[in-house]
C-alpha positions as CSV (number, residue, x, y, z in Angstrom):
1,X,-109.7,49.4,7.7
2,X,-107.8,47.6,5.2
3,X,-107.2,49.6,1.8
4,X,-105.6,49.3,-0.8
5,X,-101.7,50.7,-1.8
6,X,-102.6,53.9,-2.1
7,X,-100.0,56.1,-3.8
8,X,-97.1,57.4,-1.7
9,X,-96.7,60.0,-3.7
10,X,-100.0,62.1,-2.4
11,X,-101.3,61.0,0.6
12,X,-105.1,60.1,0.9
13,X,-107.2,61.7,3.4
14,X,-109.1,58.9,5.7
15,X,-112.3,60.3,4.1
16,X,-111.1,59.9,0.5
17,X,-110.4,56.3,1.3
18,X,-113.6,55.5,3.1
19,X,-115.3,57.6,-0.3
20,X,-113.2,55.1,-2.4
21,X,-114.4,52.4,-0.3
22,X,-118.0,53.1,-1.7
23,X,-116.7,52.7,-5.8
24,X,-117.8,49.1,-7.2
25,X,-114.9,46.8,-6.5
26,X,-114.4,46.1,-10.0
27,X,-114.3,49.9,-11.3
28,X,-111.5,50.6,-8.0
29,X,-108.1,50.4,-9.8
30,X,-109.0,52.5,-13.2
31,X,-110.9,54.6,-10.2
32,X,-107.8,55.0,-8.3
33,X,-105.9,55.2,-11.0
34,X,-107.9,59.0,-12.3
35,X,-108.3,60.0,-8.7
36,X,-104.3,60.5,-8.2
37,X,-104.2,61.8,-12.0
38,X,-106.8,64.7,-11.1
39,X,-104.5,65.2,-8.3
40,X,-101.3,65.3,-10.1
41,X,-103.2,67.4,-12.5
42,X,-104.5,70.0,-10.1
43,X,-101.3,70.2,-8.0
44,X,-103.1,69.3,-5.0
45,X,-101.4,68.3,-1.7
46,X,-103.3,65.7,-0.6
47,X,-106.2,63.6,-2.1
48,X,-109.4,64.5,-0.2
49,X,-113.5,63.4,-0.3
50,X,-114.4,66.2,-2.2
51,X,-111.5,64.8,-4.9
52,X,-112.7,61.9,-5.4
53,X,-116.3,63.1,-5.4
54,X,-115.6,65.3,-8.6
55,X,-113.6,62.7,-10.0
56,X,-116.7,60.2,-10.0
57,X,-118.7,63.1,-11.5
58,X,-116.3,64.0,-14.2
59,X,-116.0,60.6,-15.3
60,X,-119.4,59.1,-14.9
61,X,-119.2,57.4,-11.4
């Protein structure tokens, strides 16, 4: 699949990019954009499905 630059800082699980795949095209960057804040936020390793799920949630899909 062809994604986006996804940060190089944490790395993106193949289901977190196919889940980001879903967002509306217009909402992706500001999408992406408080996916790797959550994660910066939470410490997390690597950004996952279940990440960007609660993300969507937290900010209104």
């Amino acid at each position: 699949m062809n994604y986006p630059n996804f940060s190089e800082e944490i790395p993106w699980t193949e289901e977190a990019k196919i889940k980001y795949k879903n967002i509306p095209f217009y909402a992706r960057s500001q999408a992406r954009q408080t996916i790797e804040e959550l994660a910066r936020t939470e410490e997390v390793e690597e950004i996952t499905a279940e990440l960007v799920m609660r993300a969507q949630q937290k900010f209104g899909k």
